[in-house]
N, CA, C and O atoms as a GROMACS GRO file, in nm:
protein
  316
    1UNK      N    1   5.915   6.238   1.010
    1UNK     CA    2   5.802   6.235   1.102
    1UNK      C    3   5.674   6.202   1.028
    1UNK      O    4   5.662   6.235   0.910
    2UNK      N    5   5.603   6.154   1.078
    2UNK     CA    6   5.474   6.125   1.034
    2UNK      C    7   5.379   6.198   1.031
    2UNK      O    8   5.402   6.285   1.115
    3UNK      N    9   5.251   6.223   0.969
    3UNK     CA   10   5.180   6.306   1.001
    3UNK      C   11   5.062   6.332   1.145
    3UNK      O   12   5.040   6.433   1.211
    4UNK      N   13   5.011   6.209   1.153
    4UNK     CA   14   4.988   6.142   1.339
    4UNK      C   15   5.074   6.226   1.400
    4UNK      O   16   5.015   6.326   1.444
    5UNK      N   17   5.191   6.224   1.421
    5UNK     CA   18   5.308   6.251   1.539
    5UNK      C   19   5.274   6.420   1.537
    5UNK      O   20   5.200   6.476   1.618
    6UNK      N   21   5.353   6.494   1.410
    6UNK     CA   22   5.296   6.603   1.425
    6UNK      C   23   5.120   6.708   1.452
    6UNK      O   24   5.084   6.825   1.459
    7UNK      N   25   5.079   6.609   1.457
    7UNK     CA   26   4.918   6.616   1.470
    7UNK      C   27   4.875   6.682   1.584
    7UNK      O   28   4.821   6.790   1.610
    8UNK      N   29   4.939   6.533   1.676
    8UNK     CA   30   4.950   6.523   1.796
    8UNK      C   31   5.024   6.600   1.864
    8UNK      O   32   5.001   6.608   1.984
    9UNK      N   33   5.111   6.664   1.818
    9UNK     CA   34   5.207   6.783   1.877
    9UNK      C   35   5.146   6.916   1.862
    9UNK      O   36   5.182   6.992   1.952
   10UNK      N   37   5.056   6.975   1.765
   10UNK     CA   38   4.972   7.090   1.705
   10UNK      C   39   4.842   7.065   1.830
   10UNK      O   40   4.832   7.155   1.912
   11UNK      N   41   4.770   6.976   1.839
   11UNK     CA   42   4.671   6.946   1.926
   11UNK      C   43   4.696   7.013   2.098
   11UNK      O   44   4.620   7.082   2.166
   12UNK      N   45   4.871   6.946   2.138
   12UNK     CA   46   4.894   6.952   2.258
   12UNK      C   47   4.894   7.091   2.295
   12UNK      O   48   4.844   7.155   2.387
   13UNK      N   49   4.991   7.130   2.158
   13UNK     CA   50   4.958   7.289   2.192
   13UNK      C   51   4.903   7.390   2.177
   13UNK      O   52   4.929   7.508   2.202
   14UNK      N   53   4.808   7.325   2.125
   14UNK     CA   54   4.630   7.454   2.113
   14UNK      C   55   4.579   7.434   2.212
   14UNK      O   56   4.495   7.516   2.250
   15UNK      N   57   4.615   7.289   2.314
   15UNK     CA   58   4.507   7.301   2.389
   15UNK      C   59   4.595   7.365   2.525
   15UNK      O   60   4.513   7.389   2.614
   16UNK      N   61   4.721   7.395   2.564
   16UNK     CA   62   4.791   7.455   2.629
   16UNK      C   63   4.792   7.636   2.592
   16UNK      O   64   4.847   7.720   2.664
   17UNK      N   65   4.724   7.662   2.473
   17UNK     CA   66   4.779   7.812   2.465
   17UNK      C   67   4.608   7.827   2.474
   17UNK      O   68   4.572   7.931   2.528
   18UNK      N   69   4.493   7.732   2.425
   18UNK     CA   70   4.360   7.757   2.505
   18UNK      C   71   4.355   7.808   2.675
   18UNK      O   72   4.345   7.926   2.709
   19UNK      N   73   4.362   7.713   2.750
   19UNK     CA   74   4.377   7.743   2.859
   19UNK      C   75   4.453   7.861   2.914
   19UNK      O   76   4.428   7.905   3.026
   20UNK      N   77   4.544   7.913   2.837
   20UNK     CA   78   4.619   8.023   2.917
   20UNK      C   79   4.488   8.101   2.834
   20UNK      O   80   4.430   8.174   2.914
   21UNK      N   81   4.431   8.106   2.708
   21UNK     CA   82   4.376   8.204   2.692
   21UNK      C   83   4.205   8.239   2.765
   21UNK      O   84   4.115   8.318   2.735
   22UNK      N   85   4.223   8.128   2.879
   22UNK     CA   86   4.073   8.122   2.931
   22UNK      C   87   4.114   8.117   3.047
   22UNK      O   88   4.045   8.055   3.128
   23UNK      N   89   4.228   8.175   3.087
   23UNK     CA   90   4.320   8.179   3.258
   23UNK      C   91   4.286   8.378   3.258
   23UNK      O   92   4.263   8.452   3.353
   24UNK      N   93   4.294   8.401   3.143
   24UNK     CA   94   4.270   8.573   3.119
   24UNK      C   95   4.138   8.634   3.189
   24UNK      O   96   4.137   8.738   3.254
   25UNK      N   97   4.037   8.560   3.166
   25UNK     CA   98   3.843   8.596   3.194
   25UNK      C   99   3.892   8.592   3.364
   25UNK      O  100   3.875   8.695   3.429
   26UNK      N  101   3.953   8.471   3.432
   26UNK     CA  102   3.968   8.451   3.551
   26UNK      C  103   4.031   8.612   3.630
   26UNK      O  104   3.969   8.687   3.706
   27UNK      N  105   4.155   8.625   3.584
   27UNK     CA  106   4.238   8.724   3.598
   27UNK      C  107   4.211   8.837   3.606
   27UNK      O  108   4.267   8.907   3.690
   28UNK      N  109   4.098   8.897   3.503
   28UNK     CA  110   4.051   8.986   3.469
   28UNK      C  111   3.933   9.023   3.597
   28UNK      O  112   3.932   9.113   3.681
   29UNK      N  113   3.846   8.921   3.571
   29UNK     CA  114   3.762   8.922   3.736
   29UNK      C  115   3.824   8.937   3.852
   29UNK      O  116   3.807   9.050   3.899
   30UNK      N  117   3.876   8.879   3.905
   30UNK     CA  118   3.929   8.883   4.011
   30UNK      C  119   4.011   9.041   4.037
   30UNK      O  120   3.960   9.130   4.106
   31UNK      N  121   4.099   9.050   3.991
   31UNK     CA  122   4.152   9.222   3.913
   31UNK      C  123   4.052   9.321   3.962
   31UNK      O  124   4.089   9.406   4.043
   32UNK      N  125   3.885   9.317   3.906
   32UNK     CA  126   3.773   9.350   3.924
   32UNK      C  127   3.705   9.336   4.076
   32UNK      O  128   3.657   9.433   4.136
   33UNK      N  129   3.707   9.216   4.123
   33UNK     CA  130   3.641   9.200   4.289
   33UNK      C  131   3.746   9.301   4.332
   33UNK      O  132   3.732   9.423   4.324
   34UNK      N  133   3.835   9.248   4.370
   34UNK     CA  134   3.944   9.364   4.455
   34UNK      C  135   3.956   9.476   4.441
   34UNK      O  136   3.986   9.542   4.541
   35UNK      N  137   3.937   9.551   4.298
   35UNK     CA  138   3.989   9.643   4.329
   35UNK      C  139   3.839   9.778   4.330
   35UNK      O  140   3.841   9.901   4.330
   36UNK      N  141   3.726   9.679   4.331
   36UNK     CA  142   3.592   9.719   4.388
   36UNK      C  143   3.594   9.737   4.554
   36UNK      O  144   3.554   9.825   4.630
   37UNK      N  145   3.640   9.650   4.564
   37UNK     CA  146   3.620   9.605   4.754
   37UNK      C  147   3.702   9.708   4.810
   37UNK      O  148   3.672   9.744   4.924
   38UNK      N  149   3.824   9.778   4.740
   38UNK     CA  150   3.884   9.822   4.787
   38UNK      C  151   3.865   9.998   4.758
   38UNK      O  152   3.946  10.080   4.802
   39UNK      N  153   3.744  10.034   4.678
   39UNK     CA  154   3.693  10.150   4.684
   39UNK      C  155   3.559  10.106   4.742
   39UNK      O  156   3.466  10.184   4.717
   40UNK      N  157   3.542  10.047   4.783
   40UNK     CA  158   3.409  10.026   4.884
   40UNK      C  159   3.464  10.070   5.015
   40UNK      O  160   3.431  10.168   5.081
   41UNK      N  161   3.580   9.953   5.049
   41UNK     CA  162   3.653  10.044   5.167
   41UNK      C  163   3.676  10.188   5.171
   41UNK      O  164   3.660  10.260   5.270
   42UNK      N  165   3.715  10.221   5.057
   42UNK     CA  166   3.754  10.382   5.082
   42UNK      C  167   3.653  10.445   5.123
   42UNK      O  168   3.664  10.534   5.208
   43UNK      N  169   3.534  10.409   5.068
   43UNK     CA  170   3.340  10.492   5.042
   43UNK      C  171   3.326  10.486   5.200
   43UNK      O  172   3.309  10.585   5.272
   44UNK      N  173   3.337  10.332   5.248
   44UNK     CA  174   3.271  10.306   5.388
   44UNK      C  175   3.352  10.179   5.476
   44UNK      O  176   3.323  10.059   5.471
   45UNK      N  177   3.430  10.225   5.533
   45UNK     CA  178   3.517  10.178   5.608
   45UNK      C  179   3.475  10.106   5.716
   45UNK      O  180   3.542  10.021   5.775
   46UNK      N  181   3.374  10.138   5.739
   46UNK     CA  182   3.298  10.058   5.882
   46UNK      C  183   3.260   9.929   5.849
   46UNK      O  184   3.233   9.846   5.936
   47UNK      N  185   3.255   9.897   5.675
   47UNK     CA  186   3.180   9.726   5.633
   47UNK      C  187   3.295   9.707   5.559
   47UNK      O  188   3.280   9.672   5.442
   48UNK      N  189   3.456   9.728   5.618
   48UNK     CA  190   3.517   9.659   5.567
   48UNK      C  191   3.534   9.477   5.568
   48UNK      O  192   3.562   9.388   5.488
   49UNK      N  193   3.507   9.489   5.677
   49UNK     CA  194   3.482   9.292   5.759
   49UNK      C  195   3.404   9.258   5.658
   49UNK      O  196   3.447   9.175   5.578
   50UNK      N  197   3.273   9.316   5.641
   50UNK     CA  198   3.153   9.203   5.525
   50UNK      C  199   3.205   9.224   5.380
   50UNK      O  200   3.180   9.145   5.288
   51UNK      N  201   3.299   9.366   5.364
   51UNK     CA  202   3.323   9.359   5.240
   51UNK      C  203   3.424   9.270   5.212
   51UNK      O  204   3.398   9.212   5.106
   52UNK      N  205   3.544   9.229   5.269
   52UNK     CA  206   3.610   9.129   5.274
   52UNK      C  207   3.568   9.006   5.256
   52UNK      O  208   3.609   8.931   5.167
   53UNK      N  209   3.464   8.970   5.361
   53UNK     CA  210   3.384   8.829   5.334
   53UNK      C  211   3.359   8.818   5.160
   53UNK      O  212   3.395   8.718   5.098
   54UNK      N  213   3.296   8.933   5.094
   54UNK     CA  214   3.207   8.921   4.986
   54UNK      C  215   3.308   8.878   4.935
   54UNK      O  216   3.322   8.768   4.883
   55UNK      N  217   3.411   8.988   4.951
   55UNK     CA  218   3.539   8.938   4.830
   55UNK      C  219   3.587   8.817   4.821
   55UNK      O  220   3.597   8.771   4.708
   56UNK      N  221   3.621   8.748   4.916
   56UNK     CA  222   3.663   8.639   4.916
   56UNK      C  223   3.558   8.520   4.834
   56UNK      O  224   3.618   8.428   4.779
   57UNK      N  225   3.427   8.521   4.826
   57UNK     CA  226   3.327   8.452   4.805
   57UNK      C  227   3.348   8.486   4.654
   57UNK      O  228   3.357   8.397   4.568
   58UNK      N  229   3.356   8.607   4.630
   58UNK     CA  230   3.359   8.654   4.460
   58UNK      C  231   3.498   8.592   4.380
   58UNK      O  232   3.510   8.544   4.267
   59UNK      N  233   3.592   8.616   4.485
   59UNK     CA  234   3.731   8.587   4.458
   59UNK      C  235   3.737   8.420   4.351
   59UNK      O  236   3.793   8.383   4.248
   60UNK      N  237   3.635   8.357   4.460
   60UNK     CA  238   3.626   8.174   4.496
   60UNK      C  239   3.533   8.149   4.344
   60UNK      O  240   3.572   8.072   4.256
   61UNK      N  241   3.444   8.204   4.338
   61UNK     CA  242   3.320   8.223   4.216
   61UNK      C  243   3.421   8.182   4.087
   61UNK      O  244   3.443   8.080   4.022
   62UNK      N  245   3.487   8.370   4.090
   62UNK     CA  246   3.584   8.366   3.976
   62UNK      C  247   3.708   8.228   3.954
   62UNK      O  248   3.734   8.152   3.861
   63UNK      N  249   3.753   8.245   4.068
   63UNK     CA  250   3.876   8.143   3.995
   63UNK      C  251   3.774   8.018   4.029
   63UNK      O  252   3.827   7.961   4.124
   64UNK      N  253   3.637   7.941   3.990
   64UNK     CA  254   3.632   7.821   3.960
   64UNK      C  255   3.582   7.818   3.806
   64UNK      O  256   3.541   7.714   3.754
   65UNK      N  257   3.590   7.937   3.738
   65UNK     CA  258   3.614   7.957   3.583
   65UNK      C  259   3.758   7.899   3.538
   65UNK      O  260   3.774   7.823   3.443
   66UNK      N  261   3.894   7.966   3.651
   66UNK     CA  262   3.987   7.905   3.621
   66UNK      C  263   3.984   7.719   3.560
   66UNK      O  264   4.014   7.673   3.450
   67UNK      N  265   3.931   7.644   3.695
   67UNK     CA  266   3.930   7.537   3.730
   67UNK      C  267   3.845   7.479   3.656
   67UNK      O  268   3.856   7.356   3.658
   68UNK      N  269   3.720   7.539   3.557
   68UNK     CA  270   3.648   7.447   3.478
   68UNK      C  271   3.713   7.426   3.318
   68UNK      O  272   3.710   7.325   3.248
   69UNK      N  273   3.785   7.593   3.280
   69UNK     CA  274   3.899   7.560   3.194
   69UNK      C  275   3.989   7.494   3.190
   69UNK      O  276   3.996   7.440   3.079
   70UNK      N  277   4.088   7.459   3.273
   70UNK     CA  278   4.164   7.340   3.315
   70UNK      C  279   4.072   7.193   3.297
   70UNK      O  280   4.121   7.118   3.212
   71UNK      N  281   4.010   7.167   3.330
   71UNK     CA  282   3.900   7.067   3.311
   71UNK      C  283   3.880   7.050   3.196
   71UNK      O  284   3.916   6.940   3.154
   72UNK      N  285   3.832   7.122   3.120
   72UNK     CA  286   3.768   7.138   3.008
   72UNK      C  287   3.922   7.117   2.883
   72UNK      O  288   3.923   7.067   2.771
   73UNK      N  289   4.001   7.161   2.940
   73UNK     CA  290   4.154   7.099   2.873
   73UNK      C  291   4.219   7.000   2.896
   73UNK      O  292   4.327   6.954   2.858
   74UNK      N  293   4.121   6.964   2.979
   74UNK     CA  294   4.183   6.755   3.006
   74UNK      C  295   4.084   6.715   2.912
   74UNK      O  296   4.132   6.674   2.807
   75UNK      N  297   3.982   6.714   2.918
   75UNK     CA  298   3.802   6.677   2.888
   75UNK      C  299   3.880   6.615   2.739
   75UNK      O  300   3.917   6.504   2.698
   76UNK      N  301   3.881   6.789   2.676
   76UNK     CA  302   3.887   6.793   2.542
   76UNK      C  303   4.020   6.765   2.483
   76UNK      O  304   4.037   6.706   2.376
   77UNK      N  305   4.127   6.817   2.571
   77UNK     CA  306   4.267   6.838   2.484
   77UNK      C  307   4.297   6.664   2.433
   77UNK      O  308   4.341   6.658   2.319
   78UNK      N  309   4.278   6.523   2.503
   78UNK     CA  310   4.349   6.448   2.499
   78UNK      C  311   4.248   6.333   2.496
   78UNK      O  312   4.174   6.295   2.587
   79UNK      N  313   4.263   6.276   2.353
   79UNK     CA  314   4.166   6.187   2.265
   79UNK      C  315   4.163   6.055   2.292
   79UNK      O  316   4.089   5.981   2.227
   0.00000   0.00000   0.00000
């Protein structure tokens, strides 16, 4: 093998074990909205409807961290 070839194989997969390691921040938030919303419900049950709304909005926030990492591993991973 050449050294190019293996290069290119070390590259592919830093930039595949990057992304899972920037899929974690996503995970972690989200983990966080819910399981807020869901002692908000417990506190006050009557704004479960708006607390739902929020969540979902927070939910959407967080995973477009997912989606700029993914991005950011096309951007960068492939020369």
């Amino acid at each position: 093998m050449e050294a190019t070839t293996v290069l290119a194989a070390v590259n592919g997969s830093i930039a595949t074990v990057g992304y899972g390691l920037a899929a974690i921040g996503p995970a972690i938030g989200i983990g966080i909205v819910v399981g807020k919303t869901i002692e908000g419900v417990a506190r006050q049950p009557e704004l479960a409807g708006r607390l739902q709304v929020l969540m979902w909005i927070g939910i959407a926030f967080t995973e477009a961290l997912a989606f700029i990492g993914i991005a950011t591993g096309f951007i960068f991973g492939y020369n």
